[in-house]
C-alpha positions as CSV (number, residue, x, y, z in Angstrom):
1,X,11.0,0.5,-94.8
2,X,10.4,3.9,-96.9
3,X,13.5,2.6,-98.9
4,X,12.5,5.2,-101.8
5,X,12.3,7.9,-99.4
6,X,14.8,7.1,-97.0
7,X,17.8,9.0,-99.3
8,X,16.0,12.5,-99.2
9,X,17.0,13.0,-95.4
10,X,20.7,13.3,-94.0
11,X,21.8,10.1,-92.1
12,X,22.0,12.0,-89.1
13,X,18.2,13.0,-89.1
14,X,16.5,9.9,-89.8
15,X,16.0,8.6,-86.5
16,X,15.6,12.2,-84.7
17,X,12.0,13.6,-83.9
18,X,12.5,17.1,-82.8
19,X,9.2,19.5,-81.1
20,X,9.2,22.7,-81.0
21,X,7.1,24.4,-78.5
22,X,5.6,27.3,-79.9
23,X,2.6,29.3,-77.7
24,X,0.7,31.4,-79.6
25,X,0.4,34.4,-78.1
26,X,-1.1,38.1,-79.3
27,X,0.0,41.6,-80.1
28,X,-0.3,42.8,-76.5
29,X,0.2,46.2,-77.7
30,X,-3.0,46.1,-79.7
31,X,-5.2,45.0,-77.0
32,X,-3.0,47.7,-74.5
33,X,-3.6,50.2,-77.0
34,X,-7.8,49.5,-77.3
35,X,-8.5,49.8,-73.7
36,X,-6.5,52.7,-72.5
37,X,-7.6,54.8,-75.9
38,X,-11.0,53.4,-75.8
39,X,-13.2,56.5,-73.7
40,X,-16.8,54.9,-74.6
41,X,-18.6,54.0,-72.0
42,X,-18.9,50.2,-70.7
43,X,-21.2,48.7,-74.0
44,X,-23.1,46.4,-70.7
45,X,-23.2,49.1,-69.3
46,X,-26.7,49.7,-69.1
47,X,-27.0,45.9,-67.8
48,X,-23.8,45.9,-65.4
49,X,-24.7,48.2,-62.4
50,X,-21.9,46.5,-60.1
51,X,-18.4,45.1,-60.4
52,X,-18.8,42.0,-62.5
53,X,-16.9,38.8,-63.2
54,X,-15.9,38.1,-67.2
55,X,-16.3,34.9,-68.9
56,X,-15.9,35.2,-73.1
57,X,-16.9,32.1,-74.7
58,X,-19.0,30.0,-76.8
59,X,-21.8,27.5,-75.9
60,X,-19.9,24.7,-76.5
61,X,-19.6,22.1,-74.1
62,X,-15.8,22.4,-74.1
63,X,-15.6,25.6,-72.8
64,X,-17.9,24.6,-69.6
65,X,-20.5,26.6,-69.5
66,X,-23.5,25.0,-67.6
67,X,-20.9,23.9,-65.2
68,X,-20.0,28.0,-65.3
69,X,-23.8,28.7,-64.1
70,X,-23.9,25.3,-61.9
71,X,-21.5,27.5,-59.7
72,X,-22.9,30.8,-60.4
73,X,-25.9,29.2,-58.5
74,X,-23.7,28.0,-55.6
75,X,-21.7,31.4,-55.5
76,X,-25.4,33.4,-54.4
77,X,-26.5,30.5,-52.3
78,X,-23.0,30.7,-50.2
79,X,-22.4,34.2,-50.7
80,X,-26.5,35.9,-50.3
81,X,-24.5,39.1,-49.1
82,X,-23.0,40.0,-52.7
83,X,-26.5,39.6,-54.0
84,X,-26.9,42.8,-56.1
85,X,-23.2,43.7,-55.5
86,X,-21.4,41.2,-58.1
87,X,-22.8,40.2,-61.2
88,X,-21.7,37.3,-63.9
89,X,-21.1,38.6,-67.1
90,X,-21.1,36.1,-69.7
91,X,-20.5,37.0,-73.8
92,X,-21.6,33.9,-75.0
93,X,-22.8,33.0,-78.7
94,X,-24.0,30.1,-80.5
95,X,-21.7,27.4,-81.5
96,X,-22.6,24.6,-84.8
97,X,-26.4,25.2,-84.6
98,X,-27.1,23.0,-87.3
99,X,-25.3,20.0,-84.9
100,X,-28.0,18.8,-82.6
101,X,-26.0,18.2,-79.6
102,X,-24.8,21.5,-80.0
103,X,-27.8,23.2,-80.1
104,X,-28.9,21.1,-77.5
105,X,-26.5,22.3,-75.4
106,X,-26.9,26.0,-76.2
107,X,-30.5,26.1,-75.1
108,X,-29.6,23.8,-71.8
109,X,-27.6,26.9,-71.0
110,X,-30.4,29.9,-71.9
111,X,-32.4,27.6,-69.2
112,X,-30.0,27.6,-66.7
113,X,-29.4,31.5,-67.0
114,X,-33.0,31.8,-66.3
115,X,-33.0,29.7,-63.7
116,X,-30.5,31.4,-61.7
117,X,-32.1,34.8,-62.5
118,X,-35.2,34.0,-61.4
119,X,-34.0,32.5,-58.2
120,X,-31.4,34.8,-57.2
121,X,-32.3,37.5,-58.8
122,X,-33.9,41.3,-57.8
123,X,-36.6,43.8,-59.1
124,X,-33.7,45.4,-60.5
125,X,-30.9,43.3,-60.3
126,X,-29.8,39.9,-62.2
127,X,-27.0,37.4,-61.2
128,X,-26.2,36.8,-64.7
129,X,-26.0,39.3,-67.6
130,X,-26.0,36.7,-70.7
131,X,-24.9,38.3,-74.1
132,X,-24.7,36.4,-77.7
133,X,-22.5,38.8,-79.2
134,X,-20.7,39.2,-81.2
135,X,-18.8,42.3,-80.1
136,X,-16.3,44.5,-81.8
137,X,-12.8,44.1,-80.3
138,X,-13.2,47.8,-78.7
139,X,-15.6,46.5,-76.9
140,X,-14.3,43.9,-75.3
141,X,-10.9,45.4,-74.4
142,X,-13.4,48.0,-72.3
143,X,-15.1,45.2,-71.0
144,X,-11.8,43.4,-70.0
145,X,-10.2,46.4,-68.4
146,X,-13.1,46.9,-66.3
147,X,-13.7,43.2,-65.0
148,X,-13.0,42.7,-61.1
149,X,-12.4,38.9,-62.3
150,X,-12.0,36.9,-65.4
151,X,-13.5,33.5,-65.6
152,X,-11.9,31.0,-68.1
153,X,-13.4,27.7,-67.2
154,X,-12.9,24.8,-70.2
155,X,-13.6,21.0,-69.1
156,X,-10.9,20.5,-72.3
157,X,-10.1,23.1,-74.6
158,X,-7.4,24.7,-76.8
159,X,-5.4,27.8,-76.2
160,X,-7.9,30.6,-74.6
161,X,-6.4,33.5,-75.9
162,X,-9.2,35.2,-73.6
163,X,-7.1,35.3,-70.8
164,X,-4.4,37.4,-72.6
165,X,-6.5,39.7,-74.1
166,X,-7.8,40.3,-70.2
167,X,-4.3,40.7,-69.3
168,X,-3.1,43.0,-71.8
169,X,-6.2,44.9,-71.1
170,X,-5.6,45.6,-67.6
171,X,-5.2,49.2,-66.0
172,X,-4.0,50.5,-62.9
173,X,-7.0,48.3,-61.0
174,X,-6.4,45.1,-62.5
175,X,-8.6,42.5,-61.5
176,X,-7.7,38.7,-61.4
177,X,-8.1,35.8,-63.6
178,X,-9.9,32.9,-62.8
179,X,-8.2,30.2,-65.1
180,X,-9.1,26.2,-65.7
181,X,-6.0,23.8,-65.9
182,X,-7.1,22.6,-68.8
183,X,-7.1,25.9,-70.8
184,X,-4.0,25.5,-73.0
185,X,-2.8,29.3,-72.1
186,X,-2.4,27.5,-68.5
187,X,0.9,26.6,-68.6
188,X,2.0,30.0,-69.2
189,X,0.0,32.1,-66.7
190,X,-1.4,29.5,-64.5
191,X,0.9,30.7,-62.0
192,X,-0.3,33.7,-62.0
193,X,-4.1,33.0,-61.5
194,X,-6.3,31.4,-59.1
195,X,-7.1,27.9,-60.4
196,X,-10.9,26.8,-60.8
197,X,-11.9,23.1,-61.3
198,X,-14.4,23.1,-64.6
199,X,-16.1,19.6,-63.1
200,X,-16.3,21.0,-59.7
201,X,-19.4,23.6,-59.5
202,X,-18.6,24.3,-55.6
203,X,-14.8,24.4,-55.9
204,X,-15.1,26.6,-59.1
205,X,-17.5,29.4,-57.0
206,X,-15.2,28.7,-53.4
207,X,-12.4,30.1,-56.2
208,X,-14.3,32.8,-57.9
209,X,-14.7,34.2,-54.6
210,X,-11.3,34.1,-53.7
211,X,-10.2,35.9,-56.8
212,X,-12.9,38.6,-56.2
213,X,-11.4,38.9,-52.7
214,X,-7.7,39.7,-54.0
């Protein structure tokens, strides 16, 4: 077959596939750079009164978001104790508003935050400080190198270079990440993070926990 094509490739070749393995990573120094030069305050700030846990996504159903505040729910109703002491911090934009089941999903999630506001939340506290974004990279390296945990939850997703940028971003009170198996970056620090099931609201929060405990 391919007989006109065949000829281009050396005989030894033609029957060989090879795959190269190539993880996309980031310039580490960069991100290093931004958050130890960076002396601005916290831009949440003057929303984020406690130590807070990270998550850096879009709504897109992918990235596992109402599963996200499924178990944010759980979290307070387990833990009442770090009610006003932890909050969920989630930069979160719109994703393909024009697609319907997109922008379905986007306002299923504005409901949720809501909900668990209004039932776990304070005169003066919230459980979950939701922001659209955008934000300038400046901004987030502060806001990674202040996180106590990092939440990277996908149901199926592609490489997460969130996860990095929190690691390179981290100071002398690094806080831990919080990492989905199915996040592509997974293979290379999944070791080295506490693993949270995106499907699994209660095992997800039973992890957060753990990771806020370290």
């Amino acid at each position: 077959f391919f007989e006109n094509t065949r000829a281009i490739y050396p005989a030894q070749s033609r029957f060989q596939t090879q795959v190269l393995i190539a993880p996309l990573g980031l310039d580490v120094a960069y991100w290093r750079n931004l958050a130890s030069a960076n002396k601005d305050p916290n831009p949440l700030s003057g929303l984020l009164k406690t130590d807070y846990v990270l998550s850096v996504d879009r709504a897109d159903y992918t990235k596992g978001v109402i599963p996200r505040l499924k178990s944010i729910a759980h979290f307070f109703d387990i833990h009442p104790e770090l009610k006003g002491k932890i909050t969920f911090a989630q930069i979160c934009g719109k994703s393909r508003m024009n697609i319907d089941a997109f922008a379905k999903y986007y306002w299923q999630t504005r409901s949720l935050v809501n909900s668990v506001n209004a039932q776990h939340g304070t005169d003066d506290w919230q459980p979950v400080v939701d922001v659209p974004g955008p934000l300038s990279p400046s901004e987030l390296a502060v806001l990674y190198r202040d996180a106590s945990v990092m939440l990277v939850n996908p149901v199926r997703d592609g490489l997460n270079l969130t996860a990095k940028e929190f690691v390179a971003c981290q100071s002398a009170r690094p806080g831990a990440l919080a990492l989905s198996p199915h996040a592509g970056v997974f293979d290379e620090l999944g070791p080295w993070s506490v693993s949270v099931d995106p499907k699994c609201p209660i095992q997800m929060s039973a992890a957060v926990h753990k990771a806020l405990m370290m």
